[in-house]
N, C-alpha and C positions, 0 to 999 in steps of 0.2 A: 581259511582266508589267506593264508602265508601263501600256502599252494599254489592258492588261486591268481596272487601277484603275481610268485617265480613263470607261473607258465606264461602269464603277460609279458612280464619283461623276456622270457627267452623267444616269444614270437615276436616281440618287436626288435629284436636283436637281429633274430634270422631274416625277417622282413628288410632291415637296415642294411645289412651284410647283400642280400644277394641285390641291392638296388646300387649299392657302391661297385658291387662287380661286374652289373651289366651299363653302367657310366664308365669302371674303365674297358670294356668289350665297346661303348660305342665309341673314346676315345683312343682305341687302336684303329676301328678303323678310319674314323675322319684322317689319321695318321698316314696310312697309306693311300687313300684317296685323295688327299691333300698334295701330297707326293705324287701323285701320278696327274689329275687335271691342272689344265693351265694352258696356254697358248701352245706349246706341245704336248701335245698325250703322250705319256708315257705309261704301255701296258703295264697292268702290275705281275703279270710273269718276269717282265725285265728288272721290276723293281726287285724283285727276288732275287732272283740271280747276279744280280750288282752287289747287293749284301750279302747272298753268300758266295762271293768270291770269283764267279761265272763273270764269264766275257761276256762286254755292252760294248755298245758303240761308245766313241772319243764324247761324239756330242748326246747319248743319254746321260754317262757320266759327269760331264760337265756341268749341265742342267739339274741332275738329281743332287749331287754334293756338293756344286758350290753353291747352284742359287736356289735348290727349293727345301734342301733338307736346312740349312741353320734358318730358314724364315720359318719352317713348321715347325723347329725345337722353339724358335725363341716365341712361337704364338702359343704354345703350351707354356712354357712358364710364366709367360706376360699374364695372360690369360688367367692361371693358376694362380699367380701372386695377385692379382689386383680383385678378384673374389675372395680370397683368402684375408686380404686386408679387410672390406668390405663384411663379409664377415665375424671377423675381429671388434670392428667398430660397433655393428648392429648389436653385436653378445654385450658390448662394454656400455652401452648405452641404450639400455633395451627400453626404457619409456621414450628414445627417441630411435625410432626404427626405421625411417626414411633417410639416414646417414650414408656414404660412400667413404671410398678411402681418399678423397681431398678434402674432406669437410674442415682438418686442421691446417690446410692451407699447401699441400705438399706439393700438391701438382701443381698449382697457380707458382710457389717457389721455384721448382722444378724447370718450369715452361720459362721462367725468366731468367734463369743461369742457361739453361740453353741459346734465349734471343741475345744475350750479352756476348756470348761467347760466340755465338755466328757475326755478330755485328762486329766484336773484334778482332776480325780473323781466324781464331784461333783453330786446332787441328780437332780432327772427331772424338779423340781419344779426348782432348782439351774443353769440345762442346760436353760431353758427356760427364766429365768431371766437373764444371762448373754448373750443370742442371743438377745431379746427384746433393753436391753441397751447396746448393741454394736451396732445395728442397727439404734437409735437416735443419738450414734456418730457420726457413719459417716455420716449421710444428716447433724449433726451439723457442721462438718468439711469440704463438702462441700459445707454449704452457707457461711462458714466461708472466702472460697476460694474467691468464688465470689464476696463477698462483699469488700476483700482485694484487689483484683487487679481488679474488675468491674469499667465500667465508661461508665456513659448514658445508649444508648440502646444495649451495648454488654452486659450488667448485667444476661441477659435469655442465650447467648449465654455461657458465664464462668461459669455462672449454670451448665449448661449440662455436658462439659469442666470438669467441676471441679466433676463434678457425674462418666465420667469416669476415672479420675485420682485416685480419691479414691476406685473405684470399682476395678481396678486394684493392688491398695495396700492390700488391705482386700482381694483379691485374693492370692495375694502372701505370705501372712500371713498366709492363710488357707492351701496352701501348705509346709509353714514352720512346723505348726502345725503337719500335716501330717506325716512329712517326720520325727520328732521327736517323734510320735505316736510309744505306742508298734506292732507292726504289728500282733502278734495272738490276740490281745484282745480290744485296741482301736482304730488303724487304721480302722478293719471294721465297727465299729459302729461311726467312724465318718464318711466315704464314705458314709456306707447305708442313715444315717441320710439326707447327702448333697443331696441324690438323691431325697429325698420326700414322702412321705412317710403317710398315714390317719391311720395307722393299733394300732396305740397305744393313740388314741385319747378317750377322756375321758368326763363324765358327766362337770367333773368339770372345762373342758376345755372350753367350749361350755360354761358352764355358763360365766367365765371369760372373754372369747371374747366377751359375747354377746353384753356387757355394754358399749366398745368403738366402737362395731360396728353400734351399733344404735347412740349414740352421732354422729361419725361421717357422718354417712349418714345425720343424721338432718343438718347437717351443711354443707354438697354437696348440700341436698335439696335448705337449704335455698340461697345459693348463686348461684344457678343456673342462674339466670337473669342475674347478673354479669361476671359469666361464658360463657354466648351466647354475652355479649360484648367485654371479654375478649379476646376470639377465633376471633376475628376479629382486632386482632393485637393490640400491644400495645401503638402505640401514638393516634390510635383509640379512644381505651380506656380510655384513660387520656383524650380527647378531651371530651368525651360523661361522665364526671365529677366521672369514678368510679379512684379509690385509688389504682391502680394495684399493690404497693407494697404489702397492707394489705391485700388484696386478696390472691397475691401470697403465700405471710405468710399463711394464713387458709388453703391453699391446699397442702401445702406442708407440714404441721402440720399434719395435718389429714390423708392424702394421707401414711405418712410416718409412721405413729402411725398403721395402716389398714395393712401395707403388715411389720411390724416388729411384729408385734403381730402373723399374719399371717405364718409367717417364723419361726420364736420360736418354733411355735405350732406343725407344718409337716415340716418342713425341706424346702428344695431351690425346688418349681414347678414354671421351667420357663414358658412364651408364655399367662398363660391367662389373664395377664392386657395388654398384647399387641392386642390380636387376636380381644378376645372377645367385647371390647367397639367398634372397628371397626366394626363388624360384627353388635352389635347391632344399630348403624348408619345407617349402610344399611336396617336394618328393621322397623328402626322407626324416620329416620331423625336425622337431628344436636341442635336440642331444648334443652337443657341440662334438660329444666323442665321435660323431658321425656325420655331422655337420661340414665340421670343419675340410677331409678330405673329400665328400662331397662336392662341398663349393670349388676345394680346389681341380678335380676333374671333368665338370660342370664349367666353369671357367673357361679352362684350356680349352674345350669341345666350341665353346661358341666364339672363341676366336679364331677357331680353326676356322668354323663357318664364315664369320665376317670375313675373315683375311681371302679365303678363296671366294666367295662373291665379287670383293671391291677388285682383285687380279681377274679372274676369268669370265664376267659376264659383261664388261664395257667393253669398248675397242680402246680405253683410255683409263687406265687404274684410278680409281676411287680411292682418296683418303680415307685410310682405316675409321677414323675418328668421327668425317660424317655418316659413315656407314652405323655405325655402333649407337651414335645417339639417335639417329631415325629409328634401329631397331628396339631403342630401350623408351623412348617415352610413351609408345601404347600400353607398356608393360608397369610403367608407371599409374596412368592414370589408374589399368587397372587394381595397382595395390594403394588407392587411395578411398576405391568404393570399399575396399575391405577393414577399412579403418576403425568403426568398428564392430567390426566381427571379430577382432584379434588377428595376431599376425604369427 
């Protein structure tokens, strides 16, 4: 019988293994393809030879390194971070498994230090730092919620609770903002910004994220084990001797640090911390140790996707953001017929 598990688990291992390798084979090449379509084609012979060091023209260069490569680094980590979050949440709150990474109110925080800072002037570096730390407010204000009025095992429930009371205030705020916005000159550019947006992402953007996005992934990694006991409910949990509030703590730290830095950077793209970690479930199981970078290469691929649809198939770029919810709500309904069947 012992036998008969190991060979189980070592074919679901290998199974797991070679489904995370051919996710990152297909996010190499969305990677170069990505790079090369777009209102200029740029052959990928030339992309080659640009990278290893061969003479291009002024203007393929131009085109490949300042405006297509930091928007494909930063639609891999956006992408990557906000399933990862996503993710994160779903493992942390496994009887509620229709969660995203705003559910604590990040992105609605996030979205409103952004409109504040367009409305006051202020610089990108300035919009960005005031969406960042509006959006550590509010998950601060609401675990603040829940910790004040929680008790026992409603504490996950007043979490949530408390992630849409605040996602609703910071809504509201954004429409104050708005509505006090001059309408020729900063009304649009807070609208456009809400909707999403990759088109003004930057070398130096990409570097910035890059530093909390690998921290925090090493620290989904590392708590993955805790995470496959977590998801199997919480006085489970505390039976089988893990610490589920400290845990909760790291995923919620991390998770929220991923999609505020995420939001700052492009604007509000709903739907892929919801979709995608589901989706990658269905392709590689509930393991979190497999899970987890799964979702985040999975991720990055379908933002690749959205980002070059809304750029190359209109005469007129498409906000990232309605693109992404048009393509996650059929994906919805369909994880709603499976409800249940388990998830």
């Amino acid at each position: 019988m012992a036998s008969s598990e190991i060979a189980v688990y070592e074919h679901e291992s290998r199974r797991a293994l070679g489904t995370l390798l051919a996710l990152l084979a297909i996010l190499l090449v969305g990677i170069v393809l990505s790079l090369a379509v777009g209102r200029y084609y740029i052959p990928v012979r030339d992309i080659g030879k640009a990278f290893l060091g061969g003479e291009v023209s002024d203007k393929i260069a131009q085109v490949l390194f300042v405006v297509r490569l930091p928007r494909v680094l930063a639609a891999v980590l956006i992408g990557g971070a906000m399933s990862l979050s996503g993710a994160a949440y779903q493992g942390m709150t496994g009887e509620f498994p229709l969660v995203s990474p705003d559910i604590l109110g990040s992105s609605a925080g996030a979205g409103f230090g952004a409109a504040v800072g367009i409305l006051l002037s202020f610089s990108v570096a300035g919009v960005k730092t005031s969406s960042f730390v509006c959006g550590i407010l509010a998950v601060s204000l609401t675990w603040f919620i829940s910790q004040r009025f929680g008790k026992g095992s409603d504490n996950l429930f007043l979490l949530i609770l408390g992630g849409i009371i605040v996602s609703n205030l910071f809504q509201s705020l954004i429409s104050l903002v708005k509505y006090a916005a001059d309408p020729t000159d900063k009304l649009p550019a807070i609208t456009f910004w809400l909707m999403g947006s990759l088109s003004k992402a930057t070398m130096q953007d990409v570097k910035i994220m890059l530093v909390p996005f690998a921290v925090c992934t090493g620290i989904l990694i590392f708590c993955s084990g805790q995470l496959n006991i977590l998801a199997l409910g919480d006085e489970e949990a505390k039976t089988l001797g893990v610490n589920t509030v400290l845990l909760q703590g790291f995923v919620i730290v991390t998770a929220t640090v991923l999609t505020a830095f995420s939001v700052s950077f492009c604007g509000m793209i709903g739907w892929v911390g919801l979709v995608v970690p589901h989706l990658a479930r269905m392709m590689i199981g509930p393991n979190f140790k497999y899970l987890i970078p799964a979702s985040a290469l999975l991720g990055s691929s379908y933002l690749l996707i959205m980002d070059g649809f809304c750029r190359s198939v209109f005469a007129v770029e498409i906000p990232l953001g309605i693109v992404t919810s048009l393509a996650g709500l059929p994906f919805f309904l369909y994880l709603l017929t499976r409800q249940n069947k388990g998830w």
